[in-house]
C-alpha atoms as one frame of an Amber mdcrd trajectory, in Angstrom:
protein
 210.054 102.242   8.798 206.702 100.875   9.746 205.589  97.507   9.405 202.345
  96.977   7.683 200.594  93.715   6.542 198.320  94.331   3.689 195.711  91.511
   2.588 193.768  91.213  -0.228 191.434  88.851  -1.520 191.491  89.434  -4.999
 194.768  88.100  -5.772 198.090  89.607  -7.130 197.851  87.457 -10.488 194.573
  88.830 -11.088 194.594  91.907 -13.774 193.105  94.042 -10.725 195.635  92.947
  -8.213 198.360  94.083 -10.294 196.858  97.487 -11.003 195.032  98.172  -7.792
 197.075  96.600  -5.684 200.663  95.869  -6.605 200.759  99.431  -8.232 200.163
 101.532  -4.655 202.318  98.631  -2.814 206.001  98.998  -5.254 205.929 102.370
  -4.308 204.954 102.445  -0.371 207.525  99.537   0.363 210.521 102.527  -0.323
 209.291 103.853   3.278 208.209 100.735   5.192 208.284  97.625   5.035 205.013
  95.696   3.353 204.046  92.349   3.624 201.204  90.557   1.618 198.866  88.168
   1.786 196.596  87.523  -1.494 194.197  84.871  -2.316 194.811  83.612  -6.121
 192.752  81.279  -8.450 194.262  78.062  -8.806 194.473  78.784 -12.542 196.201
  81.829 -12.060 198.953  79.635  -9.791 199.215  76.951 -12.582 200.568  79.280
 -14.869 204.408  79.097 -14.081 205.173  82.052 -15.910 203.049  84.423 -14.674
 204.438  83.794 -11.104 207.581  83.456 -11.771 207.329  86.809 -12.971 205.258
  88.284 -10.417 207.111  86.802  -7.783 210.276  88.776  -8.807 208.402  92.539
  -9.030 207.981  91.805  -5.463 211.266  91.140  -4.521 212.790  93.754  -6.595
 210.811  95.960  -4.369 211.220  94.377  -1.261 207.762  92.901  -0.701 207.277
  89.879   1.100 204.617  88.132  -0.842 202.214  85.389   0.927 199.940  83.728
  -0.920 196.697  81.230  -0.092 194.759  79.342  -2.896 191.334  81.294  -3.354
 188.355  78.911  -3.444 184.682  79.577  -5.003 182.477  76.881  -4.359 180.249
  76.129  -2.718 180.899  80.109  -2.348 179.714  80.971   1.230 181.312  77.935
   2.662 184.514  78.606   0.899 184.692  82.146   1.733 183.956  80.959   5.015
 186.899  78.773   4.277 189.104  81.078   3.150 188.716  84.036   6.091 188.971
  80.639   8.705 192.415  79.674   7.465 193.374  83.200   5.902 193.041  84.591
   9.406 195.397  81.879  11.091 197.968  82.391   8.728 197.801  86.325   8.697
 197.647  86.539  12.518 201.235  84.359  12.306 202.590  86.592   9.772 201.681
  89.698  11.444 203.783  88.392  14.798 206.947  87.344  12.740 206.560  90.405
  10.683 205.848  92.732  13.903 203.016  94.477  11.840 201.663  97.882  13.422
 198.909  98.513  10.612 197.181  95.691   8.842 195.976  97.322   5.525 192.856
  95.309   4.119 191.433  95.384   1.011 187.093  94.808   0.645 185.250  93.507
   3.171 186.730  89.836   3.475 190.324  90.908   3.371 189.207  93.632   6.283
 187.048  90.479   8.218 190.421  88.275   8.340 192.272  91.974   9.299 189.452
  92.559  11.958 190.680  89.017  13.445 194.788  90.069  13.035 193.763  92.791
  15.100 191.735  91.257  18.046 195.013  89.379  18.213 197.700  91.178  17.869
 196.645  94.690  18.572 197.791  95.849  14.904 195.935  99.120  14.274 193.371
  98.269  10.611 192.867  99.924   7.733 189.329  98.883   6.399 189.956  99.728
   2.627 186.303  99.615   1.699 186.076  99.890  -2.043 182.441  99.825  -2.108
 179.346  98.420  -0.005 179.527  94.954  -1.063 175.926  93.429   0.257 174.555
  96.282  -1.509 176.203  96.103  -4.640 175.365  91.712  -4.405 171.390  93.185
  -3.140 171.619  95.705  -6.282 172.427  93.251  -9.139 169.748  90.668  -7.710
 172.711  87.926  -6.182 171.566  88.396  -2.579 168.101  89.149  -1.106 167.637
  92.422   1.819 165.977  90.043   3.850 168.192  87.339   3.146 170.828  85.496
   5.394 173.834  86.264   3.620 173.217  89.741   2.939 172.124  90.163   6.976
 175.317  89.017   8.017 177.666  90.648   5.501 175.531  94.023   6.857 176.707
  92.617  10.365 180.039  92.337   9.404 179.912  95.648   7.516 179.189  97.362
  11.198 181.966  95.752  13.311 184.570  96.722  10.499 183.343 100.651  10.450
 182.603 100.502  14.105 186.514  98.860  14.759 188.729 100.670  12.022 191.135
 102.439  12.934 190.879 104.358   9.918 188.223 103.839   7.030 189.245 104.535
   3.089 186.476 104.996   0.729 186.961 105.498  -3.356 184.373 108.386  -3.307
 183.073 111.253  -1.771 179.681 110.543  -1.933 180.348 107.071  -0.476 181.400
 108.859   2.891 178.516 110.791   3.179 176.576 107.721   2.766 178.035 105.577
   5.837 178.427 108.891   8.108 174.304 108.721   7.514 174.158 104.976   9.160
 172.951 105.359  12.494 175.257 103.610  14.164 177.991 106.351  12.888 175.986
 109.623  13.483 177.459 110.417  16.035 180.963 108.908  16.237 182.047 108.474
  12.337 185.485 106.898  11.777 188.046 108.554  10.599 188.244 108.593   6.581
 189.982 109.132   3.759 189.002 109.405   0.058 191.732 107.918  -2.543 189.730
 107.154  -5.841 190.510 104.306  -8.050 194.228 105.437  -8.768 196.177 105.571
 -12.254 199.571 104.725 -12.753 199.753 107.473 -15.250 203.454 106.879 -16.580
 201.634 104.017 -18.322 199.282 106.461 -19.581 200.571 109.228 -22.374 198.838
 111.942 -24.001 199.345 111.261 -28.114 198.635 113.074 -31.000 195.728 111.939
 -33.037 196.541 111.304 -36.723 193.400 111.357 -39.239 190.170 112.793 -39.267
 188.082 109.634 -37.906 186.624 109.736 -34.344 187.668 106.482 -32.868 185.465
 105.772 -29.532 186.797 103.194 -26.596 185.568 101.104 -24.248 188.122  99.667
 -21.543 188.022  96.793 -19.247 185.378  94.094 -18.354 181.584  93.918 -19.570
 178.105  92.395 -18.094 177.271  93.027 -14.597 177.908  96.543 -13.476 178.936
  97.820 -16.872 175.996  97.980 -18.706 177.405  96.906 -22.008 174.309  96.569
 -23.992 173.840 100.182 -23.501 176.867 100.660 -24.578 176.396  99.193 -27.783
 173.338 101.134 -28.184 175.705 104.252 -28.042 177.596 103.237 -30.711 175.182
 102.320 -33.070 173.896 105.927 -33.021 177.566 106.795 -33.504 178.193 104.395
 -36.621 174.554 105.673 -37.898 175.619 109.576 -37.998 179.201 109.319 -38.549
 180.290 106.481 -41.372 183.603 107.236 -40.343 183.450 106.841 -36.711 185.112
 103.055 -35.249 185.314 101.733 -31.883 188.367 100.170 -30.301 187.208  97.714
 -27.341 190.397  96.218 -25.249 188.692  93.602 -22.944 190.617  90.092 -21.594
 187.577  87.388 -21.435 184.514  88.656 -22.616 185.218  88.815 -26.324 182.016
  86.208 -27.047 179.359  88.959 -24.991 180.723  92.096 -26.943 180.270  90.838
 -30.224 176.598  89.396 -29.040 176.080  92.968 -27.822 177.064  94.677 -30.520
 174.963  91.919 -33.053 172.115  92.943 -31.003 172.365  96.672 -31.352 173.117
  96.186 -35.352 176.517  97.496 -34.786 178.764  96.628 -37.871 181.372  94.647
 -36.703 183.647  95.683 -39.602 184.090  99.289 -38.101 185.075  97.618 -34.646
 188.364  96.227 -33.347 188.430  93.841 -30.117 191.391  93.121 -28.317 193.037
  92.299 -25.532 196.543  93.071 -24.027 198.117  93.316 -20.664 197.644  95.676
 -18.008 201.428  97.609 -19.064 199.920  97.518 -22.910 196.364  99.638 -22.604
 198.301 102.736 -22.514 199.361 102.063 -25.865 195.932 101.600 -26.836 193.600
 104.164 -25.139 196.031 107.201 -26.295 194.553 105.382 -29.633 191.294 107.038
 -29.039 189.377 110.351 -29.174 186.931 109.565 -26.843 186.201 106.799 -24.101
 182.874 105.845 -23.269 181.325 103.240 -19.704 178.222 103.013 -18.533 177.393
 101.438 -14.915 174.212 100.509 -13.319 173.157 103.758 -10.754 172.367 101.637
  -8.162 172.714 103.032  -4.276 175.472 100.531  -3.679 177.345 102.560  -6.390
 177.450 105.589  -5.010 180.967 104.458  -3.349 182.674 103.296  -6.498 185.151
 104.685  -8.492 185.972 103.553 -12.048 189.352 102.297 -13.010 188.872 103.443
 -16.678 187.650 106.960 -16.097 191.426 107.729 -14.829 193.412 106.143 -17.493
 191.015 107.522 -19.957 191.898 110.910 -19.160 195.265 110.086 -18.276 195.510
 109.581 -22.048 194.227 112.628 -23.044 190.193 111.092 -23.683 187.236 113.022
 -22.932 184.454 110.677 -21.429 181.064 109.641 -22.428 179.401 108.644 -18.735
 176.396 107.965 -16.857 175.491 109.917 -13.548 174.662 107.822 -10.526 178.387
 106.371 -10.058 180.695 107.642  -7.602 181.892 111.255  -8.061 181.816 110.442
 -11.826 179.030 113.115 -12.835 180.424 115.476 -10.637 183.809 115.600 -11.575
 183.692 115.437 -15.236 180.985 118.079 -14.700 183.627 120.582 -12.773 186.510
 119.927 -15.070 184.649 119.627 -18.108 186.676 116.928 -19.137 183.470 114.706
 -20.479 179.480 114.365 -20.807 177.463 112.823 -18.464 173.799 110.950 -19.358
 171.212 111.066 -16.196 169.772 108.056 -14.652 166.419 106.567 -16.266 163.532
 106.227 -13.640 164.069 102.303 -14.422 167.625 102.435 -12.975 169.194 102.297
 -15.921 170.886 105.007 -18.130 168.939 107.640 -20.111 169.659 107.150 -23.759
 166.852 109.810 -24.898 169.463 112.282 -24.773 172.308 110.340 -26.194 172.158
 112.248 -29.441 172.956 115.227 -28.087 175.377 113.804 -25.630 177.447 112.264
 -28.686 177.274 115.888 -30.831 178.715 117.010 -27.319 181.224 114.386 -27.142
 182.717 114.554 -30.127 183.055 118.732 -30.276 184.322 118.764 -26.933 187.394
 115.867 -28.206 188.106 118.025 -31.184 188.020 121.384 -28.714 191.516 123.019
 -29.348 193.405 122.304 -25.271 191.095 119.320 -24.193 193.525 116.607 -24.078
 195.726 118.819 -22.123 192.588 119.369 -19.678 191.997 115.835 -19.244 195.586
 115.049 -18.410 195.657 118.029 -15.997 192.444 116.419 -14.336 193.996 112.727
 -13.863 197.035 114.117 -12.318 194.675 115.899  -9.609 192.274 113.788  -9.057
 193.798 110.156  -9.805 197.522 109.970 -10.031 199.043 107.363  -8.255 201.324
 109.272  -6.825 198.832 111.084  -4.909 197.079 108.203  -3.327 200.494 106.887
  -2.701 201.102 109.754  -0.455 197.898 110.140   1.473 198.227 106.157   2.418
 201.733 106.771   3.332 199.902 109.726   5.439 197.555 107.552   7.166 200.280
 104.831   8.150 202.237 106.810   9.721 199.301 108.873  11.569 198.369 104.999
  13.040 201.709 104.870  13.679 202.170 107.820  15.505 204.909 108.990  13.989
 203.200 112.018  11.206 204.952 115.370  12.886
């Protein structure tokens, strides 16, 4: 059984920590024995419940759960904060705990690893899950030439150069950072495990009625490109009089409406709602089709999104943009979806997006395609596949793989 401390700075209460982090976690603690470190909001704390609760689905698997209180402003000089007094307490855990991997999740929870390691000799993970300076540069947050983004590039080429072993969510993203110059000629070693689905949450359902019901999962603004969404279904509501959309969203009910009132979407034909992480199963197997857009920036390249594997873990072609990840690519190969190109302005295409919705709804109603889709999660994003090539890579550290 090895011992490996895993730290993350989005926290364990958060709707991602549970999904992206807790999920992979239940299910390597049957081998070895994990310990965790999260940073959560002070909100999230306050709410007794929630803990409570969370606090005994790691026990019942055996995780030892450490928490710190996550802090935002002023926000360099509390993530500053944070990695200061996250790294004391991780290095002490990782001594009581005996820890021969530290497992870190994003850049800060790999900068406080980088520090257990200089210490203690623990062999680290660097769980990238994207190029973070670049994705801050790409939405306009952080200037090139700027201090923060300098050092965070800094930082970015200590944790490649010291990793023991490097995961990335994408294939293109590793053939992006073996291009950096300072890995030409000595990359580290790598793994790809995309943006994994718990798919016994997810279930393939048979669609009753003749309606085409399109859905959107998750959060909007930023990254996702929402507006364009909306655009997308406007064209839908103005050739199908049938056709709804079913948004399930925790936060950001205000901005989808405004969206949608913008793109003269009638909000009669659309249902908004939110549920918890173990309810969007429910939901998505609800739809015919899914549909996300995210910016094509560079920085992008190296993500993988959460909803493309739960959509087709339900059985749900995909409306896309290329640009992302693997995204074009793999819905491309399987033919599980329809991709729109990039616009020269960096934004998505929608001069084809009449075509691309005739295409997406023939290729739901396509006699075998919710079988397809499923087929394609459980290749390319069941959890129980990413479970196993982490479980690969500890033990490889650990020198124990035969």
């Amino acid at each position: 059984m090895i011992s490996a401390l895993y730290i993350s700075y989005t926290g364990l209460l958060d709707p991602l920590g549970e999904s992206q982090v807790l999920q992979y976690l239940k299910h390597l603690s049957t081998p070895h024995k994990i310990t965790l470190l999260t940073f959560e909001k002070p909100a999230n704390l306050a709410d007794s419940d929630a803990l409570s609760s969370m606090e005994a689905k790691c026990r019942e698997v055996g995780i030892e759960w450490h928490r710190r209180v996550w802090h935002k402003r002023p926000s360099l000089a509390a993530t500053v904060w944070d990695v200061f007094w996250g790294s004391r307490e991780a290095i002490r855990i990782a001594r009581n705990v005996s820890a021969e991997i530290v497992h870190c999740r994003s850049y800060v929870g790999s900068l406080i690893g980088l520090n257990v390691k200089k210490a203690t000799g623990a062999k680290l993970i660097f769980d990238m899950r994207g190029f973070w300076a670049d994705e801050r540069a790409d939405t306009g947050r952080w200037s090139r030439i700027g201090l923060a983004y300098r050092a965070v590039k800094k930082i970015e080429r200590s944790l490649f150069l010291s990793a023991d072993h490097v995961v990335s969510l994408t294939r293109a993203g590793v053939r992006e950072f073996e291009q950096f110059d300072y890995l030409q000629s000595n990359p580290p070693p790598s793994s790809v495990i995309p943006t994994c689905t718990n798919l016994d949450l997810f279930r393939v359902s048979e669609k009753k009625g003749q309606a085409f019901t399109i859905g959107y999962v998750g959060s909007v603004g930023g990254w996702y490109l929402f507006d364009q969404v909306a655009q997308a279904i406007a064209r839908l509501f103005k050739r199908d009089a049938n056709a709804s959309f079913l948004v399930i969203n925790k936060g950001g009910h205000d901005t989808i409406r405004t969206e949608l009132g913008k793109a003269n979407v009638d909000l009669t034909r659309c249902e908004i709602r939110a549920c918890n992480y173990d309810e969007v199963g429910e939901q998505t197997a609800r739809m015919d089709a899914g549909i996300f857009f995210y910016l094509p920036a560079w920085s992008k390249r190296a993500s993988c999104p959460t909803r493309m594997g739960e959509f087709l873990g339900s059985g749900v072609p995909c409306l896309a943009n290329s640009g992302v990840g693997d995204v074009a690519e793999d819905l491309a190969s399987t033919g599980t979806g329809v991709v729109l190109p990039a616009a020269e302005d960096g934004m998505v295409d929608m001069s084809e997006i009449e075509q691309a919705l005739t295409d997406l709804v023939n290729l739901s109603r396509k006699p075998g395609i919710a079988a397809k889709c499923r087929e394609t999660a459980e290749e390319l994003f069941s959890l129980e596949n990413g479970v196993a090539e982490y479980d690969r890579i500890y033990r490889k550290l650990a020198g124990t793989l035969s």
